[in-house]
N, CA, C and O atoms as CSV, one atom per row, in Angstrom:
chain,resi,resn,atom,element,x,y,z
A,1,UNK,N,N,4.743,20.346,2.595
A,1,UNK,CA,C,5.276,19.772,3.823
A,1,UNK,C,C,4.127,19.153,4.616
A,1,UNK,O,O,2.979,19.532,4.848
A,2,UNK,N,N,4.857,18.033,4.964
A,2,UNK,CA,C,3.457,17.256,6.000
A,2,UNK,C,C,3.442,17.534,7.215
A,2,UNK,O,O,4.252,17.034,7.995
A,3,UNK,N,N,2.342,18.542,7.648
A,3,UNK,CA,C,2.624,19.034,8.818
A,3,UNK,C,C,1.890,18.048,10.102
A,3,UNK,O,O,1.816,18.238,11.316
A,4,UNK,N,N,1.502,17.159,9.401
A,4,UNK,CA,C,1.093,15.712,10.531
A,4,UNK,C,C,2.310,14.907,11.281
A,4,UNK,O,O,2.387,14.370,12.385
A,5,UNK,N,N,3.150,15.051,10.279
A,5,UNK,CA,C,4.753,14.258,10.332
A,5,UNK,C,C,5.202,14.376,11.737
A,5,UNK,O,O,5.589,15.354,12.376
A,6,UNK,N,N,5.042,13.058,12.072
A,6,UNK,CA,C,6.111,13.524,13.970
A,6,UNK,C,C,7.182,13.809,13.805
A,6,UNK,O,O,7.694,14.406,14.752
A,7,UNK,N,N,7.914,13.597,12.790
A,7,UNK,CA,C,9.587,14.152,12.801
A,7,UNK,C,C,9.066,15.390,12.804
A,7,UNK,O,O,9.950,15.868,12.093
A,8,UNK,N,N,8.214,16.493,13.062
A,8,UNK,CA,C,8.239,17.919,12.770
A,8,UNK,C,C,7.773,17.929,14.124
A,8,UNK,O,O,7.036,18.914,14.168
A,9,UNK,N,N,7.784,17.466,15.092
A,9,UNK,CA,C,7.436,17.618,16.459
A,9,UNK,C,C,8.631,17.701,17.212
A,9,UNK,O,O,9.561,17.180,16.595
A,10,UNK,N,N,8.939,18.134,18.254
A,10,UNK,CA,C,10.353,18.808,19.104
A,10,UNK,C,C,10.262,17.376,20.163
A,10,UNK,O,O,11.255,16.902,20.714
A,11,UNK,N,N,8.853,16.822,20.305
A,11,UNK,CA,C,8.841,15.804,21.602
A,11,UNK,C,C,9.499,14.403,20.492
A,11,UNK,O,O,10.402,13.649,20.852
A,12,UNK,N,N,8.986,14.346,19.503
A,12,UNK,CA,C,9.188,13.146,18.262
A,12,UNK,C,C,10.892,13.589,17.813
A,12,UNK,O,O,11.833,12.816,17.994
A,13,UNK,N,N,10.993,14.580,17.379
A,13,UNK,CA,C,12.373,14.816,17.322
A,13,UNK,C,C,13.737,14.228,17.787
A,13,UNK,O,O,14.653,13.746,17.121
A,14,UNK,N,N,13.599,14.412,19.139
A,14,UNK,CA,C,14.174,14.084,20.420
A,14,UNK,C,C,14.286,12.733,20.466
A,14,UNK,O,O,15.340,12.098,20.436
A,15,UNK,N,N,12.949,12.215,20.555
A,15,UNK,CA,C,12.943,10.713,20.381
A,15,UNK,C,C,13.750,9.859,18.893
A,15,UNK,O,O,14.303,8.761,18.846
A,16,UNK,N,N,13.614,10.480,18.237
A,16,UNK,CA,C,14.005,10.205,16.671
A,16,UNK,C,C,15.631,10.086,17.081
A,16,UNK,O,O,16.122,8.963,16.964
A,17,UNK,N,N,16.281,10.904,17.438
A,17,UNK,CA,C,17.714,11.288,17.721
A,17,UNK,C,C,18.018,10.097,19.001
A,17,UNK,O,O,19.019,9.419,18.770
A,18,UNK,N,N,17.566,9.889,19.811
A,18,UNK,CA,C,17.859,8.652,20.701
A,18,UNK,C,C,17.829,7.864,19.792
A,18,UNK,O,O,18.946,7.717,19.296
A,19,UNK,N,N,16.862,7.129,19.218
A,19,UNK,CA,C,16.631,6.264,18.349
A,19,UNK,C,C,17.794,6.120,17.087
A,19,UNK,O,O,18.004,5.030,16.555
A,20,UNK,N,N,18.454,7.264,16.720
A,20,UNK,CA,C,19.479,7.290,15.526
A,20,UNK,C,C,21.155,7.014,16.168
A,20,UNK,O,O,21.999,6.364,15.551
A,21,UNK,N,N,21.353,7.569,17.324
A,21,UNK,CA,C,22.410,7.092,18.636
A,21,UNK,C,C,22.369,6.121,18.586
A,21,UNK,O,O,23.324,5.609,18.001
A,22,UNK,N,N,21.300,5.174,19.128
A,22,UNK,CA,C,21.171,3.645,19.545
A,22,UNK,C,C,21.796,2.982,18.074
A,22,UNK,O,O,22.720,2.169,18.050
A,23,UNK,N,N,21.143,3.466,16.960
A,23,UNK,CA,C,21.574,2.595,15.892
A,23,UNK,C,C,22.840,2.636,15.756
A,23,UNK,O,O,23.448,1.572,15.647
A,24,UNK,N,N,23.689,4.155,15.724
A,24,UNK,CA,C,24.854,4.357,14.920
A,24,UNK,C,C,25.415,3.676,16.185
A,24,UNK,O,O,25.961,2.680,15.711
A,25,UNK,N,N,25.570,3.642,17.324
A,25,UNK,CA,C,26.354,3.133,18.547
A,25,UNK,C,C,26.511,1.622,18.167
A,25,UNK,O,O,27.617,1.083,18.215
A,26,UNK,N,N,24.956,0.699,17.646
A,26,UNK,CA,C,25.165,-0.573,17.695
A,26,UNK,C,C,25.893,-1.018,16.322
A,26,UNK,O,O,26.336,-2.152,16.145
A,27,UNK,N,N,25.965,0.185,15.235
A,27,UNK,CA,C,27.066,-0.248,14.110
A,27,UNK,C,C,28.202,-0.020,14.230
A,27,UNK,O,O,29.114,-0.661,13.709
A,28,UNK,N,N,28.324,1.134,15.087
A,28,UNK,CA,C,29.542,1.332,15.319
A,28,UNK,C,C,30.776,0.341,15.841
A,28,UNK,O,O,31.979,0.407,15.586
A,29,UNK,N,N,29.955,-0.705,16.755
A,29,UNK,CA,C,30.427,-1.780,17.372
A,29,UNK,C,C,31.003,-2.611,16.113
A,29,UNK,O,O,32.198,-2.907,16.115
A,30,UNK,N,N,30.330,-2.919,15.244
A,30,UNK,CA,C,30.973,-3.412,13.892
A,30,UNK,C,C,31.752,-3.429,12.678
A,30,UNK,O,O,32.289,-4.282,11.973
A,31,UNK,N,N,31.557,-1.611,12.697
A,31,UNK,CA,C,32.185,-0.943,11.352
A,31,UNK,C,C,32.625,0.460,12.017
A,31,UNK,O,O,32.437,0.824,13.178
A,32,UNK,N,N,33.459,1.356,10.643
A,32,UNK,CA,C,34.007,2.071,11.094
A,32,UNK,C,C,32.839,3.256,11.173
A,32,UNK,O,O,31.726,3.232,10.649
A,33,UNK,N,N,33.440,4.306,11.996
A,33,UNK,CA,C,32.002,5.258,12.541
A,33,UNK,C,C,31.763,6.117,11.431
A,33,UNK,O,O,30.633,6.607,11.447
A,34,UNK,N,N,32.362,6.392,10.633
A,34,UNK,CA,C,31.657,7.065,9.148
A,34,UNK,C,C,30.990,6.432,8.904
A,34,UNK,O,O,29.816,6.753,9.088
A,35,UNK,N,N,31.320,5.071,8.310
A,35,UNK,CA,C,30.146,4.193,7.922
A,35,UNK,C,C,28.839,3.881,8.545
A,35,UNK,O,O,27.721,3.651,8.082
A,36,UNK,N,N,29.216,3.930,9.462
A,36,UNK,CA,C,27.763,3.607,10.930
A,36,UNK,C,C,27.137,5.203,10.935
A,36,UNK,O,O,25.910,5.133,11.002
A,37,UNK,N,N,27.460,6.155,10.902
A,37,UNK,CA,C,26.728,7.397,10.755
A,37,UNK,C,C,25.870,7.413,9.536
A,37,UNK,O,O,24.815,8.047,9.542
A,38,UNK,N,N,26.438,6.466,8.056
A,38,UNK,CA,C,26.171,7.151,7.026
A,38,UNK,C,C,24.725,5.699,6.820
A,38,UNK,O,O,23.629,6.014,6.358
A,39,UNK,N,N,25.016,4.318,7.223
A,39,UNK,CA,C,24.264,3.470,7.527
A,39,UNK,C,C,23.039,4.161,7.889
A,39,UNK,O,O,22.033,4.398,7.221
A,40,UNK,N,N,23.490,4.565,9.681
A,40,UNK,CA,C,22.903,4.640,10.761
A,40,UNK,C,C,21.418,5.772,10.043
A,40,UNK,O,O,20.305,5.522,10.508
A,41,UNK,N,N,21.509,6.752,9.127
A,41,UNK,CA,C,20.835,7.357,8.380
A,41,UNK,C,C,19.651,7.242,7.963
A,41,UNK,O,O,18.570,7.769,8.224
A,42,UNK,N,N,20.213,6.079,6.926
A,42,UNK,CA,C,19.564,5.407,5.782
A,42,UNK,C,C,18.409,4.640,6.874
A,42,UNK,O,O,17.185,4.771,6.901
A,43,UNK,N,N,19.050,4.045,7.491
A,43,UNK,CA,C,18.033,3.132,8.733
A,43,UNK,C,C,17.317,4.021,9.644
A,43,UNK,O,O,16.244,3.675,10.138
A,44,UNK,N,N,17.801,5.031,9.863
A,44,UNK,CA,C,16.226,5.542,10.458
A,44,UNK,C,C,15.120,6.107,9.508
A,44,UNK,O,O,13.911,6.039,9.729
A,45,UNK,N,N,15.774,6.731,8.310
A,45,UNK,CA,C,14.971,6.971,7.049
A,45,UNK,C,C,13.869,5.826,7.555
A,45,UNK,O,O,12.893,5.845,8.305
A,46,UNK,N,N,14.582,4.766,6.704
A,46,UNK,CA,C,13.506,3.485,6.725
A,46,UNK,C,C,12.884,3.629,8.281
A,46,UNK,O,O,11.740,3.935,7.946
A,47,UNK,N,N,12.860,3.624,9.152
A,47,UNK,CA,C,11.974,3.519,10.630
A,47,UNK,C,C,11.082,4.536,10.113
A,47,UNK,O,O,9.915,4.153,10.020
A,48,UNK,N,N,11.313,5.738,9.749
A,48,UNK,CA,C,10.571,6.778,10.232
A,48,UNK,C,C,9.637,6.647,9.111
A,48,UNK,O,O,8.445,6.752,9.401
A,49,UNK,N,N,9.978,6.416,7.763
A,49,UNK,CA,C,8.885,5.696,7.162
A,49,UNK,C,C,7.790,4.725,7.352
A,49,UNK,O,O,6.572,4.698,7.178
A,50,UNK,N,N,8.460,4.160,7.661
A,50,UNK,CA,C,7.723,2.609,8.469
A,50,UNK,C,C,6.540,3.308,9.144
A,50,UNK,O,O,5.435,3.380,8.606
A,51,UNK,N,N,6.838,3.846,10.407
A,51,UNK,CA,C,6.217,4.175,11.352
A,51,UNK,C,C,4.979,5.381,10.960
A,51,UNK,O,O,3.930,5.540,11.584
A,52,UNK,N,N,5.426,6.134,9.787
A,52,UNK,CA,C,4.404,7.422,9.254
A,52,UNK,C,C,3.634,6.839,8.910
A,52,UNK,O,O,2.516,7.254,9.214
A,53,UNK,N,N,3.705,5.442,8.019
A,53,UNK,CA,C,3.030,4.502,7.024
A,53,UNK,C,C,2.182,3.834,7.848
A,53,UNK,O,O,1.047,3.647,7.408
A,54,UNK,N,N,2.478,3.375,9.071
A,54,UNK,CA,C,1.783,2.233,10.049
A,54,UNK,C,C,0.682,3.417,10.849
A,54,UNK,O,O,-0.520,3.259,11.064
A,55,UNK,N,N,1.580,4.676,11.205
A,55,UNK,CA,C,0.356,5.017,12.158
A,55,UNK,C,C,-1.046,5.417,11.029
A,55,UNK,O,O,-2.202,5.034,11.208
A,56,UNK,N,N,-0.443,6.477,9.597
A,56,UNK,CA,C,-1.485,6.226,8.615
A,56,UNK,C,C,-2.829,5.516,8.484
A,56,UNK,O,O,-4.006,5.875,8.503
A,57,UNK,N,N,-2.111,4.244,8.329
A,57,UNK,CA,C,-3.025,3.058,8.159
A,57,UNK,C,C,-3.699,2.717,8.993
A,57,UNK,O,O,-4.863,2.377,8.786
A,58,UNK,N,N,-3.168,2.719,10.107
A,58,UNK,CA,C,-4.613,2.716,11.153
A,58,UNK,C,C,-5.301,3.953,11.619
A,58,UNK,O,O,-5.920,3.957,12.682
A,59,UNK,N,N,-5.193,5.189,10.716
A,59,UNK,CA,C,-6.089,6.173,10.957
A,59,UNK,C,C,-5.348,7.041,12.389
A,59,UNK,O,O,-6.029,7.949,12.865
A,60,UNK,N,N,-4.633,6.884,12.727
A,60,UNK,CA,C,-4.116,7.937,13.653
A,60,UNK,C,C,-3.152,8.706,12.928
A,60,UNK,O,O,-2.207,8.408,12.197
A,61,UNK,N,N,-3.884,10.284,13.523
A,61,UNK,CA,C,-2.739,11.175,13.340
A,61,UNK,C,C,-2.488,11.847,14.625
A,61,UNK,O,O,-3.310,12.036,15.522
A,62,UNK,N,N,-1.115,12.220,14.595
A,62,UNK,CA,C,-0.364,13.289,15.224
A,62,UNK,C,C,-0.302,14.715,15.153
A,62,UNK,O,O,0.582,15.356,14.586
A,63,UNK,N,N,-1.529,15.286,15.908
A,63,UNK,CA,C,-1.130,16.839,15.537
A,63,UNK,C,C,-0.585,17.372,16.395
A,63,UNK,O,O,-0.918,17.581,17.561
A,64,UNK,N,N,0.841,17.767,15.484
A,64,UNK,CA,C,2.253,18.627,16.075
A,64,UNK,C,C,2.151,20.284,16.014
A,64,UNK,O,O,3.137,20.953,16.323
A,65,UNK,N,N,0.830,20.952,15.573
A,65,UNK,CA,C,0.638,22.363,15.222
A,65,UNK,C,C,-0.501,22.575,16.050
A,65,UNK,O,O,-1.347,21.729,16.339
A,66,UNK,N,N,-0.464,23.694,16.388
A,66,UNK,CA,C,-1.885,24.550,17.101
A,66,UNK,C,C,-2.591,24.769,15.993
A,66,UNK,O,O,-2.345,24.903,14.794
A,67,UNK,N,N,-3.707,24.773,16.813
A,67,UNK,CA,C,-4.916,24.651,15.526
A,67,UNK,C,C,-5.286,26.330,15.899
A,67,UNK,O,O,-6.163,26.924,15.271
């Protein structure tokens, strides 16, 4: 387990879950809400990848654990 991972943070968490609302809300507007939940998923998958990958690469980490 990657214990660098902001999804394992309660403040990143939180944020993650606004962020998964906003999506399924703006599919929802389009499709039916199973589908926009099951979408809405897959698309933050991809963000939260994105974002592990980007902060990575420029050498920042997030430490979510007491040292």
């Amino acid at each position: 387990m990657n214990s660098q991972s902001p999804i394992y943070s309660f403040k990143f968490t939180i944020s993650w879950i606004i962020v998964y609302s906003g999506i399924v809300y703006l599919l929802s507007l389009y499709l039916h809400i199973a589908l926009a939940i099951y979408l809405g998923l897959w698309i933050l998958n991809l963000l939260i990848e994105l974002v592990e990958r980007s902060l990575l690469r420029f050498g920042t980490r997030i430490y979510t654990t007491e040292r």
